[in-house]
Structures are given as structure tokens and as C-alpha cells.
C-alpha positions, -999 to +999 in steps of 0.1 A: -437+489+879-423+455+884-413+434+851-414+397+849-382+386+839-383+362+806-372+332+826-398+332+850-423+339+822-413+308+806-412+288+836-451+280+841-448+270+805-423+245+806-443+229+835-474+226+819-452+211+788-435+185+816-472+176+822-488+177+790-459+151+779-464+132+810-501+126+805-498+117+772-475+088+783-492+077+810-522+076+783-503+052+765-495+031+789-532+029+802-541+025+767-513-007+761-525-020+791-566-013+784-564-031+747-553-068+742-516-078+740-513-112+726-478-126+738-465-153+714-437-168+736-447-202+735-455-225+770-461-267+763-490-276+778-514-309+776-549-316+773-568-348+777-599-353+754-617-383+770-583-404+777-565-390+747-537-370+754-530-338+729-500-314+732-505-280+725-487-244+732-506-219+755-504-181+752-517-154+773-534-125+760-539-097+789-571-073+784-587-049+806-559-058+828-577-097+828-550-122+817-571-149+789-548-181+774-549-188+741-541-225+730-528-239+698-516-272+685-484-272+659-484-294+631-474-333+640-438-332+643-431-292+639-409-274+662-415-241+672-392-216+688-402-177+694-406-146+709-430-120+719-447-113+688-436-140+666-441-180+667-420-197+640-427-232+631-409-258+609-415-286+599-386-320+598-363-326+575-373-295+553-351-268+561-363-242+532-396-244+547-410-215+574-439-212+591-447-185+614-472-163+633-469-128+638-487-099+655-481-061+656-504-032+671-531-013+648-531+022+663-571+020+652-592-007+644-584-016+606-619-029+586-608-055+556-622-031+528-612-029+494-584-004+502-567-022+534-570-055+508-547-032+481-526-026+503-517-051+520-512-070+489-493-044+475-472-046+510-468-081+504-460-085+468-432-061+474-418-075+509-393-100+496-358-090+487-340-101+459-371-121+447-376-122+405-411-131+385-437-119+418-472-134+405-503-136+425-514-171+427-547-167+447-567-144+469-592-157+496-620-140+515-623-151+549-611-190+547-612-183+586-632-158+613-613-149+641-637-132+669-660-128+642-639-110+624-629-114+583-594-126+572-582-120+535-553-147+525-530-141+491-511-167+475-480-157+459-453-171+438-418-158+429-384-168+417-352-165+448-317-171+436-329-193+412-353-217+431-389-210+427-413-206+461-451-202+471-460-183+500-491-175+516-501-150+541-532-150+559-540-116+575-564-112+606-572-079+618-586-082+656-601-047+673-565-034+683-538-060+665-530-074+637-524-112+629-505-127+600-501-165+596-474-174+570-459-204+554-434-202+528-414-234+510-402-243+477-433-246+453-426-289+454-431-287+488-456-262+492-489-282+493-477-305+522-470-277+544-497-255+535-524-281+543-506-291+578-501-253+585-537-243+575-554-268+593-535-263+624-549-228+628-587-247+635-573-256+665-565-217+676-590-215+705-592-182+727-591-155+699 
């Protein structure tokens, strides 16, 4: 009687393993490539309401492999600078002041319930370093609908090497990514740039 040696025994098994590992990446990649992937780098663009000329930044979302722009128009007078899956924003002359817009991937679609609400705040309360006397200021329930979809905004206030700040954070959970808008400044300041950052995110068309 012949015996399989232990090598070739093994050797159907590491193949199916080279396979098994190579279909689940190729299932990520379908599935990155299926699902929505906002990019944030921003492009200046233009648009002309009846004569009057607005600028505005432009990015491109790709779904179902069909690329979609999605416009925006910063504050009066704020510069913006970013990346892939951040915008930051800032307004002149105030250089303790930062605005941004970020994204990251939900692995599954994340509903705004009591639970994802603790948590995030939690999250949020904790995510500063260094930062003395954390109080929640305010919550909000969907100030703003994105696709249809709730938001849930927190207003926090806390004491940084001396200086006391006011942040808010407005999250936005879309089917496959998550949105967070946030402006932070010294609290003299805050109400200026929370009302110019705020409104500007009306003007978010595409999402």
C-alpha cells in the first residue's frame, strides 16, 4: 500500500487557503469599490446663478463604480487645504480657530439610536488630550438630514493649557460612511465661527 507523504497531504490545503485569502480580498475590493467613497481633496470650481458668480469646492464621490460631484461653498474668506478624508477650513486672522470635515468607513450601516448617541459622546468627550473641566454644553437631534438620514450634534466645552474652548461636532452617518463636521475656537470666538461654519453646510449639495 502506497502512503501519502505529509507534504503532499498538506499541499491541496495550502491552495485552497491561497484561495480562500484571495477571494476574501478581492471581496473587499469589489466591496470598496461597490459602496460610496467620498474623496475630500478639494477642486475650485464656479457657478453662475443668474449673472452672479459663486465659488465653491467640488468633490467626487464614486458608487457602483458611477463617479457623482459633490459641491460645497466655504465660509466668506476661509481657506481650506486637505486630503482624502479630511477638509480643514479656517477662518482669517484667527489662528486658534479650526474647522474641518471628516469621513471614515462604517463596516455596517450605523442607525443614530440611543446607544450609537452614548457613544459617540462618550468618544468625544474623552478625544481631547490634556483638556481640564469637559462639560457638555448642548445636544442636537438632526439640526440637518443628509440623504434623508438623521445627524446628532454635541456642544462641548473644556479648559486647554489654561484657555477655555467650545467645540462642536456634528455627526452624519450615511449607508456605508461616516461624516463629522467640526469647528473648534476659543469660547470668545466661538459664536462667529459656528454660525459661518454651520450655515455653510446648507450649501452641501450631492450627499
Amino acid at each position: 500500500m502506497r502512503r501519502k507523504s505529509f507534504a503532499s497531504a498538506r499541499r491541496p490545503l495550502c491552495r485552497r487557503s491561497i484561495c480562500s485569502a484571495f477571494n476574501s480580498l478581492a471581496f473587499i475590493v469589489l466591496a470598496q469599490t461597490i459602496h460610496g467613497a467620498i474623496d475630500l481633496i478639494p477642486v475650485p470650481s464656479e457657478r453662475n446663478v443668474e449673472g452672479v458668480v459663486f465659488k465653491q469646492l467640488v468633490f467626487r464621490e464614486t458608487e457602483r463604480q458611477i463617479e457623482r460631484q459633490i459641491t460645497y461653498q466655504q465660509p466668506t474668506g476661509w481657506t481650506y487645504s486637505g486630503g482624502k478624508n479630511a477638509l480643514r477650513l479656517a477662518p482669517p486672522e484667527m489662528p486658534q480657530v479650526r474647522a474641518e470635515i471628516e469621513q471614515s468607513p462604517l463596516p455596517i450601516p450605523q442607525v443614530l439610536d440611543a446607544a450609537t448617541i452614548n457613544l459617540l459622546r462618550d468618544q468625544e468627550m474623552r478625544r481631547i488630550p490634556g483638556s481640564e473641566e469637559v462639560t457638555l454644553v448642548l445636544e442636537e437631534q438632526s439640526p440637518l438630514r443628509f440623504k434623508g438620514r438623521d445627524t446628532y450634534g454635541l456642544t462641548l466645552s473644556y479648559l486647554l493649557h489654561g484657555q477655555r474652548y467650545t467645540s462642536n461636532v456634528l455627526f452624519a452617518n450615511l449607508e456605508d460612511t461616516q461624516l463629522r463636521f467640526r469647528v473648534v475656537a476659543p469660547t470668545d470666538q466661538f459664536e462667529k465661527v459656528f454660525k459661518s461654519f454651520r450655515g455653510s453646510l446648507f450649501t452641501l449639495q450631492g450627499l
